[in-house]
N, C-alpha and C positions, 0 to 999 in steps of 0.2 A: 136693359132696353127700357127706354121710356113709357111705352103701354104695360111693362109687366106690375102687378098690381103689388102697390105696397104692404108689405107687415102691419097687423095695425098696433099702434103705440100703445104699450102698457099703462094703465092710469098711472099717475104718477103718486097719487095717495096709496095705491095699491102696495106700490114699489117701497114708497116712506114706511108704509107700518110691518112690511115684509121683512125689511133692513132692520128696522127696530128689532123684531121678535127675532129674527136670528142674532144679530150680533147684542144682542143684552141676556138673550135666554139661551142661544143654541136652540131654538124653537123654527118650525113650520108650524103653519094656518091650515086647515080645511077651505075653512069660507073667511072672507073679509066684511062680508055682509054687514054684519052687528058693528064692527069698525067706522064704515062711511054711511053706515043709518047715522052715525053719533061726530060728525065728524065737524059739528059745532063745539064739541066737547074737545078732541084729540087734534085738532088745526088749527091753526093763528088764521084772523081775518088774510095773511098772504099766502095762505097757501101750507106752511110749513107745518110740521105733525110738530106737537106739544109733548117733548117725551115724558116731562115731569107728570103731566095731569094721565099719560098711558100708564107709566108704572107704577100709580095710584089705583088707576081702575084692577089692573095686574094685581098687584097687591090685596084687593077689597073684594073681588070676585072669585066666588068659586073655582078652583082649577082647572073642572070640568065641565064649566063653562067658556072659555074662554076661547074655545075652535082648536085645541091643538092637534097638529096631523104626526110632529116628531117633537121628539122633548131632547134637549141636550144628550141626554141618554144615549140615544144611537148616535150621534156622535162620536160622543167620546169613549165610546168602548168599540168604535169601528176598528180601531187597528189593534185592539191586547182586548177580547171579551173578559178577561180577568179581570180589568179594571177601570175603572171610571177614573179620566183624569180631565181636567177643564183645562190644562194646560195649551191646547192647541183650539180650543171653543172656549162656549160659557159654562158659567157653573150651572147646577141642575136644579129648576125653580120645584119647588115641590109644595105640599099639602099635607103637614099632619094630620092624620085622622083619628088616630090610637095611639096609644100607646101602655107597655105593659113593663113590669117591674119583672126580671129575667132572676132575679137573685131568690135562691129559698136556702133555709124559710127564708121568709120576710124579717127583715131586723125591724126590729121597734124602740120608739124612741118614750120615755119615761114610760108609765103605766100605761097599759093598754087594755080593753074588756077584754074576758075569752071570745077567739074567735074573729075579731077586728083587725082588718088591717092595718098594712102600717101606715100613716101620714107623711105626706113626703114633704115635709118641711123640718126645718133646724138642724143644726150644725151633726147633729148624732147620722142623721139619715145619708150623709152626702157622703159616706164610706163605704164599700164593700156592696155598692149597689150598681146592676147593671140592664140598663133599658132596651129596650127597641121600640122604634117608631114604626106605625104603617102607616106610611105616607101616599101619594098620587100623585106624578108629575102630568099629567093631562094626559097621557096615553095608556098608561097600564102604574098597576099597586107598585109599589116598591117596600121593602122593610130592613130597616135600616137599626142595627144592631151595636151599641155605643160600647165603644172600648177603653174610654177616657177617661181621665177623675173627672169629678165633680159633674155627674152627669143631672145630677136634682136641679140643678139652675136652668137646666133647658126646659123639662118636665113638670117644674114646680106651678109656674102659674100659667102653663101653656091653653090659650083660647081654642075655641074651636074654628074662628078664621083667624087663618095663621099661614106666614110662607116661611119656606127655606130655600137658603141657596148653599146646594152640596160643590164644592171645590173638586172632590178626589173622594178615593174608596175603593177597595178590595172586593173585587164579586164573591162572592162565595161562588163555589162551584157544585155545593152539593144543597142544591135551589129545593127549600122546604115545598112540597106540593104543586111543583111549582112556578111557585113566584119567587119573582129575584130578591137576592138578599146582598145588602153591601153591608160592608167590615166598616167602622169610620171608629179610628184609633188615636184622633187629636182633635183636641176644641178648635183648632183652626180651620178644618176642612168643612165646620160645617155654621153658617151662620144664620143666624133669627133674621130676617127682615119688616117682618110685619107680626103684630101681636094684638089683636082687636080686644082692649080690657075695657072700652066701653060698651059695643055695640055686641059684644058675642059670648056665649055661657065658656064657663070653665070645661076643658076637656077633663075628662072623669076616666080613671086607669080603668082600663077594659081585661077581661079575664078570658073571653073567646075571641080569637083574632079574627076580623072582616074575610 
């Protein structure tokens, strides 16, 4: 009927950074607010979102800053809660916060004081050692429990802004307190993408987990 009153149209910057955050994060927004405050920053003079200069800001900003209402998370464990797979979404942007040395004792690499831990640098340390991270994908903790060799290359000189992107992982089912724990059992499923060694202190192994 020509009097029936129209739908009204979604902004369409609304729509551009919507698209974005789901198909690069598996992400929903709360608000877009902070987005089109800034939207001389995240839009070309024609109108188009800038995805280079967003996955900068993504990257450089607090995780829980950033509005999120869903993290790839629910996603990709909608169909198997056993396991996170990004296979059919994105991977799972996340937020080291912690992290702890799982292995005791502690191996130590040359002379050590009584009482000191170990340093998690040089070729001795990167054996027989096993981490977990506690991480934030914007919606809730996650702790993420490394089953891989060479896990001192992730932990060694990790910032305290910092992201990842998790590919896959095994839920644990018997969730510590809980919070969720995922299994990640290959350096491939889980990558570094941003590593702040100018602007941000050294994360420092934590002994009581958040």
């Amino acid at each position: 009927m020509e009097d029936q009153a129209k739908a009204p149209k979604a902004d369409p910057k609304v729509e551009m950074v919507r698209n974005f955050f789901f198909e690069r994060f598996g992400a929903t927004l709360s608000s877009y607010d902070q987005y089109l405050a800034q939207e001389d920053r995240f839009f070309a003079p024609d109108g188009q979102l800038s995805a280079t200069d967003l996955v900068d800001f993504v990257y450089r900003t607090p995780i829980e800053e950033l509005g999120l209402h869903t993290s790839a998370f629910d996603e990709g464990t909608r169909q198997n809660s056993m396991c996170f797979d990004s296979s059919g979404t994105a991977p799972l942007l996340l937020e080291v916060k912690q992290f702890r040395n799982l292995s005791r004792p502690y191996q130590r690499v040359g002379k050590a004081e009584p009482g000191e831990k170990i340093q998690v640098t040089g070729a001795g340390a990167k054996r027989d050692h096993t981490f977990s991270l506690v991480a934030h994908d914007g919606v809730r903790f996650i702790k993420l429990v490394l089953l891989m060799p060479n896990q001192v290359s992730i932990v060694k000189d990790l910032r305290e802004r910092n992201k990842f992107l998790l590919k896959s992982g095994y839920v644990d089912s018997a969730q510590e307190r809980g919070a969720i724990v995922i299994l990640v059992d290959g350096m491939d499923q889980l990558a570094m993408v941003h590593n702040d060694k100018a602007g941000s202190q050294r994360l420092i192994e934590q002994q009581i987990e958040i």
